[in-house]
C-alpha positions in Angstrom: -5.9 -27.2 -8.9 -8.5 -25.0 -10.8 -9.2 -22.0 -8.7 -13.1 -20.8 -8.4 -15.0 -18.2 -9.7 -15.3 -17.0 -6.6 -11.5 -16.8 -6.2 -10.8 -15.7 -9.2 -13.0 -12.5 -8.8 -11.1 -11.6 -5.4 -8.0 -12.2 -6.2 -8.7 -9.9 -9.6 -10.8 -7.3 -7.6 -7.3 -6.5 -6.0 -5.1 -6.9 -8.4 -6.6 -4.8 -11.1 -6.3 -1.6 -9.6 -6.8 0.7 -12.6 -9.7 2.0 -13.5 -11.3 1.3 -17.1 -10.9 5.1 -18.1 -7.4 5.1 -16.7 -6.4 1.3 -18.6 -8.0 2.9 -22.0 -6.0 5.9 -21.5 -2.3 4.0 -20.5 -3.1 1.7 -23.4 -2.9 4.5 -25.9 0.6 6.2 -24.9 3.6 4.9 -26.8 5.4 3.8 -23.8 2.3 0.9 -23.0 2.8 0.1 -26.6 6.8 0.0 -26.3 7.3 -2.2 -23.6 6.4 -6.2 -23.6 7.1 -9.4 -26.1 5.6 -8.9 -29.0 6.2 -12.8 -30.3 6.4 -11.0 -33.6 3.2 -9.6 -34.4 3.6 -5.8 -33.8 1.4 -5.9 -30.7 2.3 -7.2 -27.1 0.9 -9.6 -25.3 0.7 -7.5 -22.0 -0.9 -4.8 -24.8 -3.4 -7.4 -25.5 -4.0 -8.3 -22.3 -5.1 -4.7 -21.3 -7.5 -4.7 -24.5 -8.9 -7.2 -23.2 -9.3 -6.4 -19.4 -11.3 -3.6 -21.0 -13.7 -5.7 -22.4 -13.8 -7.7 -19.2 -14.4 -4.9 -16.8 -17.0 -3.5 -19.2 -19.2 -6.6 -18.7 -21.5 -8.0 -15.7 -20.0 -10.8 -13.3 -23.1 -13.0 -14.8 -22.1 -12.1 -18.2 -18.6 -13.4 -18.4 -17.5 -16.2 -20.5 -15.0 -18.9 -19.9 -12.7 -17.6 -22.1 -13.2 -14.2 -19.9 -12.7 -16.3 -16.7 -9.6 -18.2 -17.9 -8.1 -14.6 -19.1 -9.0 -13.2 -15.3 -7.1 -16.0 -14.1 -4.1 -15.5 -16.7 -4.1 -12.2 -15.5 -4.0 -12.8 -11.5 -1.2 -15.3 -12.4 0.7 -12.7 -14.3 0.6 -9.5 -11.9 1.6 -11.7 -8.9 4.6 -13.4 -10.3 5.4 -9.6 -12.1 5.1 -8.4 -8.4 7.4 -10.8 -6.6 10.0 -10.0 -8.9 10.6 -7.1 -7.1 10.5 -3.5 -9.1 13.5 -1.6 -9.8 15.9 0.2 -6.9 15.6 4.0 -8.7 12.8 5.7 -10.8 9.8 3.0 -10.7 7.6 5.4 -11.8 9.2 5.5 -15.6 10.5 1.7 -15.6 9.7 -1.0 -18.2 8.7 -3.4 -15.1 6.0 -0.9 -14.1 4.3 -0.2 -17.8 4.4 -4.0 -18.3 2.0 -4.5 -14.8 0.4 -1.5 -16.2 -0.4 -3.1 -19.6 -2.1 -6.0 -17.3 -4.5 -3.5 -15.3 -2.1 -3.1 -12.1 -0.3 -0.2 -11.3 2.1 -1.4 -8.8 2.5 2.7 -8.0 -1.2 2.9 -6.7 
C-alpha cells in the first residue's frame, strides 16, 4: 500500500527533527562521514541521504518531485525501523546508532 502525500509529509514533519543549518553542519564532521555502508563508493548511503534531505527541506511542498516524495518516504521508513531497534544501554550521545539516524535528519537525542 502506497502511503499519500499527505502522509508522507506528517510522518516526515516528525521524524526529521533537525534543522537544515544543524543537518548541513552534522553532515560535515568526520564522525557523520565515518559511520554507515558505504557499498563501496567512499560515501554512505545514510551520508547521501542527509545531502539530499537538504535539498528537500530547501524546497516548497508544491515544488517537490517524485523522486523527492519517494526519498521522504525512504526516509520515514528508515528512521522508524532505526528507532525500534532500540539505541545503545551507555553513551548514546557518541554511538554509531545515533550518527547513522543523524545522517537521515533525526536526532533520536532531541
Amino acid at each position: 500500500m502506497t502511503k499519500s502525500h499527505d502522509d508522507i509529509w506528517t510522518e516526515w514533519s516528525d521524524l526529521v527533527n533537525m534543522t537544515p543549518a544543524a543537518l548541513k553542519a552534522w553532515l560535515d564532521t568526520d564522525e557523520s562521514q565515518g559511520v554507515g555502508d558505504t557499498r563501496g563508493d567512499g560515501e554512505s548511503t545514510g551520508h547521501q541521504s542527509g545531502r539530499h534531505i537538504l535539498k528537500i527541506k530547501d524546497t516548497k511542498k508544491a515544488d517537490l518531485s517524485e523522486e523527492d516524495w519517494a526519498h521522504m518516504a525512504k526516509v520515514v521508513g528508515y528512521i522508524k525501523r532505526h528507532k525500534a531497534q532500540g539505541g545503545p544501554q551507555s553513551d548514546m550521545e557518541h554511538s554509531d546508532w545515533r550518527f547513522s539516524l543523524m545522517n537521515w535528519g533525526h536526532d533520536p537525542m532531541k
